[in-house]
N, C-alpha and C positions, 0 to 999 in steps of 0.2 A: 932346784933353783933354775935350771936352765928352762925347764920345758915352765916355769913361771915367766921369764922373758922370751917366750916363743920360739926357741930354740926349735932347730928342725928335727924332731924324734926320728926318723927317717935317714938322716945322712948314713951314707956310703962312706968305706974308707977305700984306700984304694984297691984290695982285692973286692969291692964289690958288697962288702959285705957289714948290715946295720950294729946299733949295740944288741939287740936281738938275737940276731946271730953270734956274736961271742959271748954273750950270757949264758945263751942254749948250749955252745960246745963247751964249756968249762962248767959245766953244772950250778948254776947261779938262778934257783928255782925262783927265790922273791926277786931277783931284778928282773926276770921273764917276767911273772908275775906280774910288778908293776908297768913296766913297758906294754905287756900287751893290754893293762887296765886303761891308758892312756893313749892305745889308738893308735898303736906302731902299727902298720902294714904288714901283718905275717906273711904276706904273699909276695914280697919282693924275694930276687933270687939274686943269688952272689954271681961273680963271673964264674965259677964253675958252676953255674947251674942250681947251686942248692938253695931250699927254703932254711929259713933256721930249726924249723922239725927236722929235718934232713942231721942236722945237726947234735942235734938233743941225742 
């Protein structure tokens, strides 16, 4: 619903880090899944440094 009102797929929370990245570290294969079908940026890095592979 959101990424249907353009929501920013991409926000940061404040450590830094997308929904991407908490998908990836809590094991949430279809929200990965979906997220990276719709163009999230897997290459942004949290403030420590991590991609959310890094994570997975």
């Amino acid at each position: 619903m959101l990424l249907k009102h353009n929501a920013d797929i991409n926000l940061l929370d404040g450590q830094g880090q997308t929904a991407l990245h908490h998908a990836a570290k809590n094991g949430h294969t279809n929200a990965c899944r979906f997220l990276i079908t719709h163009r999230i940026d897997t290459r942004i890095l949290s403030s420590c440094g991590q991609t959310a592979l890094d994570l997975a």
